[in-house]
C-alpha positions as CSV (number, residue, x, y, z in Angstrom):
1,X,0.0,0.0,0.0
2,X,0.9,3.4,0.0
3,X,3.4,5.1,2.2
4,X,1.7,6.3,5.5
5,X,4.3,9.4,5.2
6,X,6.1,11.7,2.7
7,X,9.8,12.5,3.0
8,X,9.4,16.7,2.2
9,X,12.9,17.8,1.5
10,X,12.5,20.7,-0.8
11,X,10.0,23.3,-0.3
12,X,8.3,23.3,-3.5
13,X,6.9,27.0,-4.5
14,X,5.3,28.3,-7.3
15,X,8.1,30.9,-8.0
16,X,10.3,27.4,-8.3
17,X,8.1,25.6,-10.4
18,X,8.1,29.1,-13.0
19,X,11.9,29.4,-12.4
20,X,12.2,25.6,-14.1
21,X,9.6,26.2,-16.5
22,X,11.5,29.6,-17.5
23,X,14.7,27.8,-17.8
24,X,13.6,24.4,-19.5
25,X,10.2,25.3,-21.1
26,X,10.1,29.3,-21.7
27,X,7.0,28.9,-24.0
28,X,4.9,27.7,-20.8
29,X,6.6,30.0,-18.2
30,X,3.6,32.4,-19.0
31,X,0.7,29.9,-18.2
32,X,-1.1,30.3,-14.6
33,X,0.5,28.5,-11.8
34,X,-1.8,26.7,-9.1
35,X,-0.6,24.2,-6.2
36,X,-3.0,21.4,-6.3
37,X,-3.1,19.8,-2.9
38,X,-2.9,16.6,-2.0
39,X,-0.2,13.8,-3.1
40,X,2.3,11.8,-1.7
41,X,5.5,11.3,-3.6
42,X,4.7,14.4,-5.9
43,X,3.5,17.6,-5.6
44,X,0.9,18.8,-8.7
45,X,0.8,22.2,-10.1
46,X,-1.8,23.0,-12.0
47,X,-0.6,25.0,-15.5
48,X,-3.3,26.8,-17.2
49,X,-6.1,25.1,-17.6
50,X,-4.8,21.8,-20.0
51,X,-1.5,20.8,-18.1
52,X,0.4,20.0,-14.6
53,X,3.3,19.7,-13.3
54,X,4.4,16.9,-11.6
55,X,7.4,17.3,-9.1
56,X,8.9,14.6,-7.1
57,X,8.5,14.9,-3.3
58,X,10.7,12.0,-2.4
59,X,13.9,9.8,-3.3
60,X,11.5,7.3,-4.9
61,X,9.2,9.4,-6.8
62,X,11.8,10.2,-9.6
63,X,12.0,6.6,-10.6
64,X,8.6,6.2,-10.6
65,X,7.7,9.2,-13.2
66,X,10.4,7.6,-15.4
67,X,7.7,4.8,-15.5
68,X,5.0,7.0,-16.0
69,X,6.6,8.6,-18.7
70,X,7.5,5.1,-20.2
71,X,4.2,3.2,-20.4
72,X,1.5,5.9,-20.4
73,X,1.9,7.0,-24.3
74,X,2.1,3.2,-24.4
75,X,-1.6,2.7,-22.9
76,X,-3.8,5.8,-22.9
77,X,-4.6,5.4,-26.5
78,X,-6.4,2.3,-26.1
79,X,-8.0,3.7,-22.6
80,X,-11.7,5.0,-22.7
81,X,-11.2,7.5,-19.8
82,X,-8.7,10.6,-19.7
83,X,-5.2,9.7,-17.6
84,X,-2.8,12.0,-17.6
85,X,0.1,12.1,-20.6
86,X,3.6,13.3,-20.3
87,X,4.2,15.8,-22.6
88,X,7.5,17.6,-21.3
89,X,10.1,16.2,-19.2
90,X,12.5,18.4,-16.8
91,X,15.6,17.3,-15.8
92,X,17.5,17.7,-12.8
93,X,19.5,21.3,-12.0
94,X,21.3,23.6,-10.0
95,X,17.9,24.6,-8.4
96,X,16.4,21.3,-8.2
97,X,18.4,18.3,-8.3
98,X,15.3,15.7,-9.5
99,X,13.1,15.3,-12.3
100,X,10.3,16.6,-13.2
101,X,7.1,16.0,-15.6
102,X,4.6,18.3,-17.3
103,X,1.7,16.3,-18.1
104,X,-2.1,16.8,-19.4
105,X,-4.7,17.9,-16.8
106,X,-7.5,15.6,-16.4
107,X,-10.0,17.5,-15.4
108,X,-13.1,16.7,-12.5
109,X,-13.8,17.0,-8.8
110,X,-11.6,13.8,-7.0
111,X,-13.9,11.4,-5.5
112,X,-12.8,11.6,-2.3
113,X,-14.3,15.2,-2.4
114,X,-17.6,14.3,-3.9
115,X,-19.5,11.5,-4.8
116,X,-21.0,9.1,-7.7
117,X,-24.6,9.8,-8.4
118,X,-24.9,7.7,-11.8
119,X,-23.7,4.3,-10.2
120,X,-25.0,2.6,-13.0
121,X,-23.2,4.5,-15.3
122,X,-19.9,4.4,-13.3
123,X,-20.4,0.9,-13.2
124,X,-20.1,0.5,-17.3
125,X,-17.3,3.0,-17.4
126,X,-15.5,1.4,-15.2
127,X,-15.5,-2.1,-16.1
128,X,-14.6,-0.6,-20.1
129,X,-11.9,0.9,-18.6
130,X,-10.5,-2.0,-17.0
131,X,-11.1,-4.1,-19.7
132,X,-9.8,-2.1,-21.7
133,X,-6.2,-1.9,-19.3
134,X,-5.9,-5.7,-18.4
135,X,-4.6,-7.0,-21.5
136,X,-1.2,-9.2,-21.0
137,X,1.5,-7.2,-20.1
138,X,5.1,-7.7,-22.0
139,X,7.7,-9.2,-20.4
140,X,9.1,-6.2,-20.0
141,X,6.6,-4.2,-18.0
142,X,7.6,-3.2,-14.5
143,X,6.7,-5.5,-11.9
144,X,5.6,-4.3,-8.2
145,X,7.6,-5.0,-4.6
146,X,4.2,-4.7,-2.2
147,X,1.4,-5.2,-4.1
148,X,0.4,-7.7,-7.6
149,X,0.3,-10.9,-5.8
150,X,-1.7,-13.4,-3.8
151,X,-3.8,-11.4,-0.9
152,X,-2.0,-14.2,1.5
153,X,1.2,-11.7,0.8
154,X,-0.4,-9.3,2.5
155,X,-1.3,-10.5,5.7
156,X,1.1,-8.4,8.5
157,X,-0.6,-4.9,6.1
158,X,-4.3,-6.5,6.8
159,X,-3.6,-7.2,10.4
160,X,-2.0,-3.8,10.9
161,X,-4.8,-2.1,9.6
162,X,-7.2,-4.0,10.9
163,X,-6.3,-3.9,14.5
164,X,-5.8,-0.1,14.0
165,X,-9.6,0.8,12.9
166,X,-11.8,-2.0,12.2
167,X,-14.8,-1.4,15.3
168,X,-15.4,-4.0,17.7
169,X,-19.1,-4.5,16.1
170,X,-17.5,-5.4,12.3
171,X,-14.6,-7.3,13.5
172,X,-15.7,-10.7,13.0
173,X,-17.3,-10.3,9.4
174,X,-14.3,-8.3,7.8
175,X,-12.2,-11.1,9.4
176,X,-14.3,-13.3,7.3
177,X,-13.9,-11.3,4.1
178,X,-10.4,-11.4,4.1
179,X,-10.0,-14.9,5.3
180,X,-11.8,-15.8,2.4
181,X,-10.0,-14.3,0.1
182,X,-6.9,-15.2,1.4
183,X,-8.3,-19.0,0.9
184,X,-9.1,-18.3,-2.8
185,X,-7.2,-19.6,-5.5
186,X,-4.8,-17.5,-7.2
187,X,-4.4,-15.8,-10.6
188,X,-3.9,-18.5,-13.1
189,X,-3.5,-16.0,-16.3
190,X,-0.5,-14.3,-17.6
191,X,0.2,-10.7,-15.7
192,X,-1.9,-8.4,-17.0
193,X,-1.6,-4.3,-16.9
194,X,-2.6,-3.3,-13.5
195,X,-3.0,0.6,-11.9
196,X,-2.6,-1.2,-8.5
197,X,-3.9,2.2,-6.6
198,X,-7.2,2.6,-7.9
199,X,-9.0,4.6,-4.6
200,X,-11.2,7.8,-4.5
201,X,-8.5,10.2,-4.6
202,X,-7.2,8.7,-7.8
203,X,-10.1,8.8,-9.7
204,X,-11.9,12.2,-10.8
205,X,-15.9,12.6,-11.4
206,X,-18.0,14.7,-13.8
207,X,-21.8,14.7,-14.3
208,X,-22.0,12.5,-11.5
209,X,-20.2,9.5,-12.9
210,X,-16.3,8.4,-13.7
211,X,-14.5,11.2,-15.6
212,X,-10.8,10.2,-15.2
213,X,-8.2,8.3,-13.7
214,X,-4.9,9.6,-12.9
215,X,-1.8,8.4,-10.4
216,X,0.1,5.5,-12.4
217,X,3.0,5.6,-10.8
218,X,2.0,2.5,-9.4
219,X,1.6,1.0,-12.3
220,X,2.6,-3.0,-12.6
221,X,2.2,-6.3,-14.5
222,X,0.4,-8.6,-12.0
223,X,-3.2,-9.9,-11.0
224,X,-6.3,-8.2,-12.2
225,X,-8.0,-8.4,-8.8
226,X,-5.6,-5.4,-7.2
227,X,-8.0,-2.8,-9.7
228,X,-11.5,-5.1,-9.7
229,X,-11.1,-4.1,-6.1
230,X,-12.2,-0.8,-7.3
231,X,-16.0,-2.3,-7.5
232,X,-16.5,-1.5,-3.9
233,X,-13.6,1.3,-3.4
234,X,-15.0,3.3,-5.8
235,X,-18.7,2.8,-6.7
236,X,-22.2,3.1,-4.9
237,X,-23.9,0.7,-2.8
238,X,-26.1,-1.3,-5.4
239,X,-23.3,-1.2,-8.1
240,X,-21.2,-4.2,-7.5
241,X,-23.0,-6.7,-9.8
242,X,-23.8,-4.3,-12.4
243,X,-19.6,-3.9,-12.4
244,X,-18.7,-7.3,-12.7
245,X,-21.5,-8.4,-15.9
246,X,-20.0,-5.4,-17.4
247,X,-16.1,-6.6,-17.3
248,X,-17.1,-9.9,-18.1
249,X,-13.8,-11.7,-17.3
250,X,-13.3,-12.5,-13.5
251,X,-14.1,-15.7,-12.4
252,X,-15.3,-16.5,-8.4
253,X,-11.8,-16.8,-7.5
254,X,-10.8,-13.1,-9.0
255,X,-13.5,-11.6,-7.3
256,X,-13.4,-13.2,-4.2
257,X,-9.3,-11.9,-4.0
258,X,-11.0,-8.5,-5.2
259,X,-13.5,-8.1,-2.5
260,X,-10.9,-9.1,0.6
261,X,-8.4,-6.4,-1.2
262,X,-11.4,-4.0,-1.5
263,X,-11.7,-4.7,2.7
264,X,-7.8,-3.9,2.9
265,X,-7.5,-0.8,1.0
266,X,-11.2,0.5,2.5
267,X,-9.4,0.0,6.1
268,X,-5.9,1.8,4.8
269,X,-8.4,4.6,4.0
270,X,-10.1,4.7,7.0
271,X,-6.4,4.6,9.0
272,X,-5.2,7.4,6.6
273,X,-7.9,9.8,7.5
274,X,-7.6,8.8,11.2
275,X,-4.4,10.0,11.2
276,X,-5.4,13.4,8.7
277,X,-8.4,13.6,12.0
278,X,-5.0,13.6,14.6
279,X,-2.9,16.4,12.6
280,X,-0.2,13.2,12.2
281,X,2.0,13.5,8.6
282,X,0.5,11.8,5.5
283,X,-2.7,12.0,7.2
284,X,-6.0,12.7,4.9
285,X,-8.8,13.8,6.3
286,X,-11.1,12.8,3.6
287,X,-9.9,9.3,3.6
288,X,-11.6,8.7,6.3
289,X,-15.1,8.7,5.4
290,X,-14.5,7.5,2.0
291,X,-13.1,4.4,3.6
292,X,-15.8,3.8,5.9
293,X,-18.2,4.2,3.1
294,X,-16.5,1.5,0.9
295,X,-15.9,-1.1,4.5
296,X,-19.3,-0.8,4.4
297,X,-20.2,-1.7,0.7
298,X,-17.6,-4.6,1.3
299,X,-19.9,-6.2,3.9
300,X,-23.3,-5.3,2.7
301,X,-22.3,-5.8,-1.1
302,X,-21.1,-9.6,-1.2
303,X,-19.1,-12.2,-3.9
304,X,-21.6,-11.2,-7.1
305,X,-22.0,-14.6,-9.8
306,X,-18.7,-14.5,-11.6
307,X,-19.4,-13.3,-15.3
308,X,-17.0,-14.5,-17.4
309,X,-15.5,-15.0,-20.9
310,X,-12.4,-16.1,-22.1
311,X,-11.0,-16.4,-18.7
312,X,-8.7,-19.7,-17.7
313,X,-9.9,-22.0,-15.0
314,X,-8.9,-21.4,-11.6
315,X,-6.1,-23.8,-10.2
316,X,-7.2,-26.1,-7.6
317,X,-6.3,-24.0,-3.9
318,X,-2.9,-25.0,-2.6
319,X,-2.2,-26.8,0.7
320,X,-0.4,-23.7,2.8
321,X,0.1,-22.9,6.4
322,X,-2.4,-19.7,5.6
């Protein structure tokens, strides 16, 4: 999951942002500046009203724009929603020794500021869009270090969450959620494309449905489950179902590992805006409620009948200690 903190070293200002523009990109220097807040590894500016720029917060952030800038020309053609493009790339310099990325704006209100009112409709544009992303990845497409495989991997995150914010009331049945995924079998098809961070503040809303998805910088080859988790992250009571006859290709197995990592990420929102509620760094106050809202969902909102097509048999579960 992602980092509970951000390792601020440079104070990013506007003046610094026009400074690099001025001295790497003179023909945008002139464009309104506007600090977007939010973000962990990277701070956004907006610049004017089509573009950002994307500067690197941390040690690790760097490396992962490099990947942004690699594979997103690669995919957003064949995506059905807006994600942000690179389209200028700033290198390091005497006044700031990382890189940096101007990319499109993709414009809408973040979910975790608003809310879905078309569930329906979000339903169908999210299953195209993740239809449209999980197609087998190349060999060379990047892998992931905490996040792409079995939900069993996960175990000491769940636990840590889980003791941290699950209520005494709902212990027992989000237990049971996650035990049952971890119990599922796992992926049996080749690694497909995966966002891998697919939560409210990463997707944007217009007209009261899915307008955009932006934040691939943790972008990965690895089981489709990690995004179908989105189902109850992201959408309405009611929508679930709806979600999964849309995308048509996850089997009881997938879904089942999607609903217990739908129960993991909904409690690393809830801790996230506990800790934005106690002033602590990292924290996000409007995690909090968009977490609880999806826990919910989780429980109420059950394993739907797999739809499927074209999708290879689950293996048989393995004989493990978990």
């Amino acid at each position: 999951m992602t980092d509970t903190g951000t390792e601020t070293e440079i104070e990013i200002t506007a003046g610094l942002v026009r400074d690099l523009l001025r001295e790497q990109h003179p023909d945008l220097a002139g464009l309104a500046i506007r600090e977007v807040p939010g973000g962990w590894g990277n701070q956004m500016w907006r610049l004017g009203d089509e573009l950002a720029v994307r500067m690197p917060r941390t040690e690790q952030a760097p490396g992962l724009q490099l990947k942004e800038r690699r594979w997103l020309p690669v995919l957003a053609p064949r995506l059905p929603l807006p994600v942000p493009e690179p389209v200028r790339t700033g290198e390091p310099s005497a006044r700031f020794p990382r890189l940096w990325t101007v990319m499109t704006w993709v414009p809408g209100e973040p979910l975790d500021h608003t809310l879905i009112s078309r569930g329906d409709h979000a339903a169908d544009v999210l299953a195209d869009f993740l239809r449209a992303l999980h197609e087998e990845a190349p060999a060379e497409a990047p892998a992931s270090e905490d996040r792409g495989g079995h939900p069993r991997e996960c175990a000491n995150g769940f636990d840590q969450f889980f003791h941290a914010v699950v209520p005494d009331n709902l212990a027992a049945d989000v237990r049971a959620v996650w035990d049952d995924a971890v119990a599922a079998p796992g992926w049996a098809g080749p690694p497909v494309w995966v966002h891998g961070d697919l939560h409210p503040a990463n997707v944007v809303v217009a007209d009261g449905t899915l307008a955009g998805v932006v934040d691939f910088d943790t972008l990965f080859a690895g089981d489709p489950a990690w995004d179908l988790a989105a189902a109850w992250v992201l959408l309405p009571a009611g929508a679930v179902s709806r979600f999964f006859d849309a995308y048509a290709r996850a089997d009881e197995a997938t879904i089942r590992r999607a609903r217990g990592l739908a129960a993991l990420k909904s409690l690393f929102l809830m801790l996230m805006g506990q800790n934005g509620d106690r002033g602590l760094p990292g924290g996000k106050p409007t995690w909090g409620p968009a977490g609880r809202a999806a826990l919910e969902r989780v429980l109420r909102d059950g394993v739907p009948r797999a739809a499927t097509r074209g999708v290879p048999p689950a293996p048989e579960p393995e004989t493990s200690a978990f």
